[in-house]
N, CA, C and O atoms as a MOPAC input file, in Angstrom:
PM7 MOZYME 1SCF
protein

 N      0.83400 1    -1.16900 1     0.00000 1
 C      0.00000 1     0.00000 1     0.00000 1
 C      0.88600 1     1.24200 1     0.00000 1
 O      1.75400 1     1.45200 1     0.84700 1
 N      0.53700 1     2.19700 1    -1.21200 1
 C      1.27300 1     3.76400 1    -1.13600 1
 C      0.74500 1     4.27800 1    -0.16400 1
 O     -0.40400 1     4.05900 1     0.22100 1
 N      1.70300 1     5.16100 1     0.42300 1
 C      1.73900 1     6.20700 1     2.04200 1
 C      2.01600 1     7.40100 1     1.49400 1
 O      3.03900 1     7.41900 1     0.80900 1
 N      1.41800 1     8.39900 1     1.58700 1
 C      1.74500 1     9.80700 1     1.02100 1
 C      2.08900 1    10.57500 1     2.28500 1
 O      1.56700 1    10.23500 1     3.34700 1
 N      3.06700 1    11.74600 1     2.22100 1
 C      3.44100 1    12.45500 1     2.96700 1
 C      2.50700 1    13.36700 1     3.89300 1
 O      2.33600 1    13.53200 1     5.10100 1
 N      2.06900 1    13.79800 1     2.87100 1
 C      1.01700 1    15.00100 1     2.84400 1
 C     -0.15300 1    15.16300 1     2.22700 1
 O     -0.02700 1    14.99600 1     1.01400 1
 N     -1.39600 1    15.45500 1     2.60900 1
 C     -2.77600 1    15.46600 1     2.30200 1
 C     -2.87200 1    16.47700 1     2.54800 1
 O     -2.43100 1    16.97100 1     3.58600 1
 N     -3.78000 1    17.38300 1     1.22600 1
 C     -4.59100 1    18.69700 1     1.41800 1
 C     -6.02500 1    18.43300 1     1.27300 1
 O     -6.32600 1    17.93600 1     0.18800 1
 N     -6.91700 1    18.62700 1     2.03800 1
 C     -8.15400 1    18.51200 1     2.59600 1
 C     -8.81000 1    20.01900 1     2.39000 1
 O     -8.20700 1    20.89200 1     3.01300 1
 N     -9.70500 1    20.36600 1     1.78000 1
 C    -10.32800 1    21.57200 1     1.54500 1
 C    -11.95100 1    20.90800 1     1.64500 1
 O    -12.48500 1    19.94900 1     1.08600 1
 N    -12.39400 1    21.85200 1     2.57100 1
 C    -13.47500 1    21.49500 1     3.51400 1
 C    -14.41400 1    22.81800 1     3.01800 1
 O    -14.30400 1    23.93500 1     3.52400 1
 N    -15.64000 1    22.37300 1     1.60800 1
 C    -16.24700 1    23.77500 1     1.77800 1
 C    -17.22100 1    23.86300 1     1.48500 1
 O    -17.57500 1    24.96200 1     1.05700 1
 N    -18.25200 1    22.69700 1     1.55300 1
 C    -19.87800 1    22.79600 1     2.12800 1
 C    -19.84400 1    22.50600 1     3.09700 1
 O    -18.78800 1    22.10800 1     3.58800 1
 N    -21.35100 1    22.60100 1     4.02200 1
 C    -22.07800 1    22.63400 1     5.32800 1
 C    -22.43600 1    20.96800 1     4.83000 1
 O    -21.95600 1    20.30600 1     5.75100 1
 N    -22.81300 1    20.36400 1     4.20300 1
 C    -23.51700 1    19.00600 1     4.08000 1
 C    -22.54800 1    18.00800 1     3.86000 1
 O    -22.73900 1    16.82300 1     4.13600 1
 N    -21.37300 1    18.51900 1     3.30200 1
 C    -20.00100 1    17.20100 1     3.55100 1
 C    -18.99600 1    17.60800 1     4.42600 1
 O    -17.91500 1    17.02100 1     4.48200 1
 N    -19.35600 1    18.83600 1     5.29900 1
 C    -18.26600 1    18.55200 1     6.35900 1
 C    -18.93100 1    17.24500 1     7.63900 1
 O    -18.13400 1    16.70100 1     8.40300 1
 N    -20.12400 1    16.98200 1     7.66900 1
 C    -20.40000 1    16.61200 1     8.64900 1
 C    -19.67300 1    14.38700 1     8.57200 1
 O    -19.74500 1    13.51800 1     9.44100 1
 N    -18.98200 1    14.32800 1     6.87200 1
 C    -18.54900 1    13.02700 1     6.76700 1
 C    -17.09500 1    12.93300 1     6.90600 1
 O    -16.40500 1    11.91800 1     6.99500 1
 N    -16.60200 1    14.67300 1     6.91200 1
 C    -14.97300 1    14.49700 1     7.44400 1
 C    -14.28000 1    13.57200 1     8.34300 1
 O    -13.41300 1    12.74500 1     8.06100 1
 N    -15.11700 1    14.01500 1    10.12700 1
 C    -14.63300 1    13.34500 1    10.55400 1
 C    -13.92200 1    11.61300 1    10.28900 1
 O    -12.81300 1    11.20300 1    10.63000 1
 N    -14.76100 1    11.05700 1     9.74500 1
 C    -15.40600 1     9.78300 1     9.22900 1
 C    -13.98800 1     9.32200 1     8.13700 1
 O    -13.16200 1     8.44000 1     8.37200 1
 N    -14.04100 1    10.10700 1     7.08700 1
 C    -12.62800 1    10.32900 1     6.51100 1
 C    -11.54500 1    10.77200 1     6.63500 1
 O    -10.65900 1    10.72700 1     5.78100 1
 N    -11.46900 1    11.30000 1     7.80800 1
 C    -10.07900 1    11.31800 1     8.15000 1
 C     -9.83600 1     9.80100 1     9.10900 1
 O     -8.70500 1     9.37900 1     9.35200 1
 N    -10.45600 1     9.46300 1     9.33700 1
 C    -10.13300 1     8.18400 1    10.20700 1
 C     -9.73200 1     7.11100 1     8.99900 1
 O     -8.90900 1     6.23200 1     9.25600 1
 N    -10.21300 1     7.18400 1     7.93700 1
 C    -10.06200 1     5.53200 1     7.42600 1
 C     -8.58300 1     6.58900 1     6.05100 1
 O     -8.32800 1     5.93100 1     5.04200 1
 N     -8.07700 1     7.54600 1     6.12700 1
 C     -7.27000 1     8.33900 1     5.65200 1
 C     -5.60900 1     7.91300 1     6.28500 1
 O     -4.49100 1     7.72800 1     5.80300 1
 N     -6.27300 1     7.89700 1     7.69100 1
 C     -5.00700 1     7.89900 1     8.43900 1
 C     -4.31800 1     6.85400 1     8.24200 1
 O     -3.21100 1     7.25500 1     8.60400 1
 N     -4.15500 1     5.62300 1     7.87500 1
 C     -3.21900 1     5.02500 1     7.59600 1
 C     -2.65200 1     5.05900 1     6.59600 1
 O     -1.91200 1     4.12400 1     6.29000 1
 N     -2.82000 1     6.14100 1     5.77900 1
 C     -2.21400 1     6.05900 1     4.31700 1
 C     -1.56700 1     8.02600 1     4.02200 1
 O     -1.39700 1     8.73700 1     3.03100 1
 N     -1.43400 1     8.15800 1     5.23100 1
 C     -1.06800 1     9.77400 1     5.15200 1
 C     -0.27900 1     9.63900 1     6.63100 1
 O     -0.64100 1     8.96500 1     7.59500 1
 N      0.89200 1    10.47600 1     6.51100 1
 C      1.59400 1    11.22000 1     7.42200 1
 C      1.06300 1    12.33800 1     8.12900 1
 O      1.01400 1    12.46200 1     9.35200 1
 N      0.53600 1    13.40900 1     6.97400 1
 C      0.11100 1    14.37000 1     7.74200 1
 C     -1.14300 1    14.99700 1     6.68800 1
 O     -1.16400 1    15.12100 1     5.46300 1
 N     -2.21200 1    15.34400 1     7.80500 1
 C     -3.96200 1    16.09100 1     6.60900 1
 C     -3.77100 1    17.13200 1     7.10900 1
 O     -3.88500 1    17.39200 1     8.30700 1
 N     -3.30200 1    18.20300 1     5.82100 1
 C     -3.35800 1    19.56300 1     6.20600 1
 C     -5.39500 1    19.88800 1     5.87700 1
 O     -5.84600 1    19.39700 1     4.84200 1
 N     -6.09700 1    20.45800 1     6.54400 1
 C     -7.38100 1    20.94900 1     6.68500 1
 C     -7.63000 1    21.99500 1     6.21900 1
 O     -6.62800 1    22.55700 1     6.66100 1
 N     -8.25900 1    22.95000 1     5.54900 1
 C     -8.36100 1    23.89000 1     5.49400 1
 C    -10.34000 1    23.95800 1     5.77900 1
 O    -10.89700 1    22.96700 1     5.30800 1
 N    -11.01400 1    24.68100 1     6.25900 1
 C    -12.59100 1    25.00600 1     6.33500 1
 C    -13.27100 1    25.96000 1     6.05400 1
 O    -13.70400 1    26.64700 1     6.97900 1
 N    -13.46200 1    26.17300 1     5.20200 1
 C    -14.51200 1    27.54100 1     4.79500 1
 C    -15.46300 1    27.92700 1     5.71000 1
 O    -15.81800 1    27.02700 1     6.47200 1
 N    -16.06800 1    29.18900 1     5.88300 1
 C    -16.65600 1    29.74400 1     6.88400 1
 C    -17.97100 1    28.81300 1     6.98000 1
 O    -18.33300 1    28.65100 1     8.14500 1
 N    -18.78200 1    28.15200 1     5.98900 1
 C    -20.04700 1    27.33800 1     6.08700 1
 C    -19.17600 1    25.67500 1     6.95600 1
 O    -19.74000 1    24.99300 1     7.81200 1
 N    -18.14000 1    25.48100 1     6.55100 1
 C    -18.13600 1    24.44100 1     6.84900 1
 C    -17.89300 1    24.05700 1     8.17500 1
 O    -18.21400 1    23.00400 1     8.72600 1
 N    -16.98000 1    25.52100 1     8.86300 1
 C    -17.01900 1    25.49200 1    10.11200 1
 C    -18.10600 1    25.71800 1    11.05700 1
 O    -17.98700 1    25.54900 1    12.27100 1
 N    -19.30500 1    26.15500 1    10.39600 1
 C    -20.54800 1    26.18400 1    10.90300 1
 C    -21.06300 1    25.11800 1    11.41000 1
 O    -21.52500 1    25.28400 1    12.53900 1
 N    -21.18300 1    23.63700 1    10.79000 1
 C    -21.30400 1    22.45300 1    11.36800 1
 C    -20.55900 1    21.73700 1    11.97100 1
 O    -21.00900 1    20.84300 1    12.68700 1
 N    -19.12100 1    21.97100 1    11.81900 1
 C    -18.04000 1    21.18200 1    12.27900 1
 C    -17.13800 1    21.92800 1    12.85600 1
 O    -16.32700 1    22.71000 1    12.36000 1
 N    -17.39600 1    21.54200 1    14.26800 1
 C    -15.94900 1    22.06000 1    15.02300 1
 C    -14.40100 1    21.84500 1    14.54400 1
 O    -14.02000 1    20.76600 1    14.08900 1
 N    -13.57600 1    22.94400 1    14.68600 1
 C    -12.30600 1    22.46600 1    14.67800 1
 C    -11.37700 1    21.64400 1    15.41800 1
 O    -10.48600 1    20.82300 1    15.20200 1
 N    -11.95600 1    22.20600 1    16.37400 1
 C    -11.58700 1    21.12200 1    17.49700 1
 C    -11.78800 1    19.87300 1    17.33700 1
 O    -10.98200 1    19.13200 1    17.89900 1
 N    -12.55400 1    19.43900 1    16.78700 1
 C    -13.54400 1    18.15000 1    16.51900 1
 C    -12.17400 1    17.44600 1    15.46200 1
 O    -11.69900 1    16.32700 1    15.65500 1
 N    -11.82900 1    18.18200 1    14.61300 1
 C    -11.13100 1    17.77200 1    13.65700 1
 C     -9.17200 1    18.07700 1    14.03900 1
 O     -8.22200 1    17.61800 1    13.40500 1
 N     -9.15100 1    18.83400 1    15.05800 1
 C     -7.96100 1    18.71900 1    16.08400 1
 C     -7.59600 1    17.50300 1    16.40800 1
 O     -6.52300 1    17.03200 1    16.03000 1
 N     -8.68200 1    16.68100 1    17.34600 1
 C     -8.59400 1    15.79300 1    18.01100 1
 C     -7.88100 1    14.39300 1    17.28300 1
 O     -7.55300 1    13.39800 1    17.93000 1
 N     -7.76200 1    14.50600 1    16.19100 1
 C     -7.15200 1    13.47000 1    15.38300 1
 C     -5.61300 1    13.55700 1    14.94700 1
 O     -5.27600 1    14.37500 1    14.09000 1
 N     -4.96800 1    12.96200 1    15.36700 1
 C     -3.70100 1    12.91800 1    15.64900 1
 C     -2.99100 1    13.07900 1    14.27700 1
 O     -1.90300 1    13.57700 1    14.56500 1
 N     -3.05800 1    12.89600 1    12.81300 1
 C     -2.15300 1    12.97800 1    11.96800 1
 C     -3.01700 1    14.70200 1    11.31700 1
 O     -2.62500 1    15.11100 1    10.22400 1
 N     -3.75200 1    15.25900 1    11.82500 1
 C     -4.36600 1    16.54800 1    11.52600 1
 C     -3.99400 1    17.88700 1    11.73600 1
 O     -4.16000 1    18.31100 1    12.88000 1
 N     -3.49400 1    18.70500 1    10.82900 1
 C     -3.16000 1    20.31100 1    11.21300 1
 C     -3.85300 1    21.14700 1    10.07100 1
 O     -3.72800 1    21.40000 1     8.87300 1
 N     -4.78700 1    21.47000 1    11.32500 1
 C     -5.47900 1    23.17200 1    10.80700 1
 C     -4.97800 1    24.19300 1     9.85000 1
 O     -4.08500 1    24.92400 1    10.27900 1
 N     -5.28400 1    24.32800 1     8.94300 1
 C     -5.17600 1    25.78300 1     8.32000 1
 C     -6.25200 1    26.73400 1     9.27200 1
 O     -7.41900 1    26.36400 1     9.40100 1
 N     -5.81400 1    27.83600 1     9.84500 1
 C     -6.88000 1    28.64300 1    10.50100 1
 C     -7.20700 1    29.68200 1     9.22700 1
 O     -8.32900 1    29.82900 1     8.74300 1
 N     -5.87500 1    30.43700 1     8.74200 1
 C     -6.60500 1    31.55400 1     8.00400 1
 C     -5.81800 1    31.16500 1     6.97800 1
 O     -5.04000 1    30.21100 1     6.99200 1
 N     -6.11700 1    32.23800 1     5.69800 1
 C     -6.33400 1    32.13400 1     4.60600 1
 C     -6.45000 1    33.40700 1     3.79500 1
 O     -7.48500 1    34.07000 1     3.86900 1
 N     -5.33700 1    33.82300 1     2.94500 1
 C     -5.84500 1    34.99900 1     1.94400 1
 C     -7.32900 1    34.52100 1     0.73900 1
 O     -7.56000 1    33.60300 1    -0.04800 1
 N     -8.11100 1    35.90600 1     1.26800 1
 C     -8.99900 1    35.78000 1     0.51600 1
 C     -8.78500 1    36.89300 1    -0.41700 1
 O     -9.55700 1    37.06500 1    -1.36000 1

């Protein structure tokens, strides 16, 4: 099985952030590290924290718009 270094995760409806969690779990054995990023709707349903709590996971907080 290929292992990738790095995962970029761009999080930016309200109706598929709520299956993230879910995918980052069955993700994690095949990634080092899920960079996150969440658009303002998506953080509406889904805590960051929520998506903290997973050990191969780092937040993008901000973002040039």
């Amino acid at each position: 099985m290929k292992r990738y270094s790095v995962l970029y995760h761009i999080i930016t409806g309200a109706s598929s952030a709520r299956r993230v969690p879910q995918l980052t779990q069955a993700l994690a054995p095949l990634i080092q590290q899920l960079m996150v990023l969440q658009t303002a709707n998506a953080k509406e349903v889904l805590s960051p924290r929520e998506l903290s709590l997973s050990g191969s996971v780092r937040l993008i907080t901000s973002y040039f718009r």
